[in-house]
N, C-alpha and C positions, 0 to 999 in steps of 0.2 A: 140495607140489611134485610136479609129472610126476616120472616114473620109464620110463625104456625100456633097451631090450634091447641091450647095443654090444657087439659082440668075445664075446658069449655070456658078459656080466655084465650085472647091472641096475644099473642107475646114475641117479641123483638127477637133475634137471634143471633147469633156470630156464623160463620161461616162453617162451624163445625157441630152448630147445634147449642151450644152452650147461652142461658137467657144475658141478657143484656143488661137487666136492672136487676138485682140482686133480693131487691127490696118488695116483686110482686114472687116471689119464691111463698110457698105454702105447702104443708102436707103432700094435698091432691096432686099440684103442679110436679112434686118430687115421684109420684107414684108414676106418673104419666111418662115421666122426664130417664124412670128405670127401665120403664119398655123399651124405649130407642135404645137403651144399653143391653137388651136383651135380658135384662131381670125383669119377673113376670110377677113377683110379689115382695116387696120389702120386710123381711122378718125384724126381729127383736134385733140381731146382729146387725145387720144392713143400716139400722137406724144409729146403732151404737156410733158406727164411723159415719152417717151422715151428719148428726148434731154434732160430734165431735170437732170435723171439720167446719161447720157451720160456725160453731160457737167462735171457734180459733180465728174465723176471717171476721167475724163479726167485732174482735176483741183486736187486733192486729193488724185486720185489712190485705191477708195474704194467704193461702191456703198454706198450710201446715205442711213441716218436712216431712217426707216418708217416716223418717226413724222417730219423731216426736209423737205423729199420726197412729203407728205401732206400739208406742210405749203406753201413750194415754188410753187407747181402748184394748192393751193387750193381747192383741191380734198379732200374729207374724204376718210379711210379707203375702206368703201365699194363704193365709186368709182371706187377708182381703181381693187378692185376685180370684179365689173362688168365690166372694160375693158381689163382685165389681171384675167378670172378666176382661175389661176394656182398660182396667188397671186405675189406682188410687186418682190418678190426675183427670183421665179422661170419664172414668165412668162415676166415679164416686164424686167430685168434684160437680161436676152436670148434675149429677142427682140434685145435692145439697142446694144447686144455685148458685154458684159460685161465678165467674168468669172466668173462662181458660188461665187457667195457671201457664205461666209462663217460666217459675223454674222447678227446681227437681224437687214435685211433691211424691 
């Protein structure tokens, strides 16, 4: 498995960048983990849907469906692609800490 540098830890990686262990996730790690998605600052928003999805895998053990994702932090679709251009699964998901979702978040 890759290994790189976040928040000045190494941390384990999946092939697409996403952390391994869910559980060394932090703040710092999340701010670091939005650059590689080309967000350069996590606003008030950004945060809405990264706890949001946080909370939901932490409670469930799955990232959240799109349309649950939408509902709970009242965001449309293309909200969140204009704060997660890389899209709910891929960018926002990585931020949070999550592990690659594997179906249609």
């Amino acid at each position: 498995m890759p290994r790189i540098v976040i928040a000045g830890i190494e941390l384990e990686t999946d092939e697409d960048g996403f952390i391994t262990d869910p559980s060394v996730w932090s703040e710092a790690v999340a701010k670091d983990l939005a650059k590689t998605e080309h967000v350069q600052e996590l606003t008030e928003a950004h945060w809405k849907v990264v706890n949001m999805i946080r909370n939901y895998y932490l409670e469930f053990g799955v990232a959240p469906m799109i349309r649950k994702l939408c509902k709970e932090t009242g965001f449309k679709l293309k909200d969140i692609y204009d704060l997660f251009p890389s899209g709910p699964a891929k960018g926002a998901c990585k931020v949070a800490g999550l592990p690659k979702p594997t179906g249609c978040v």
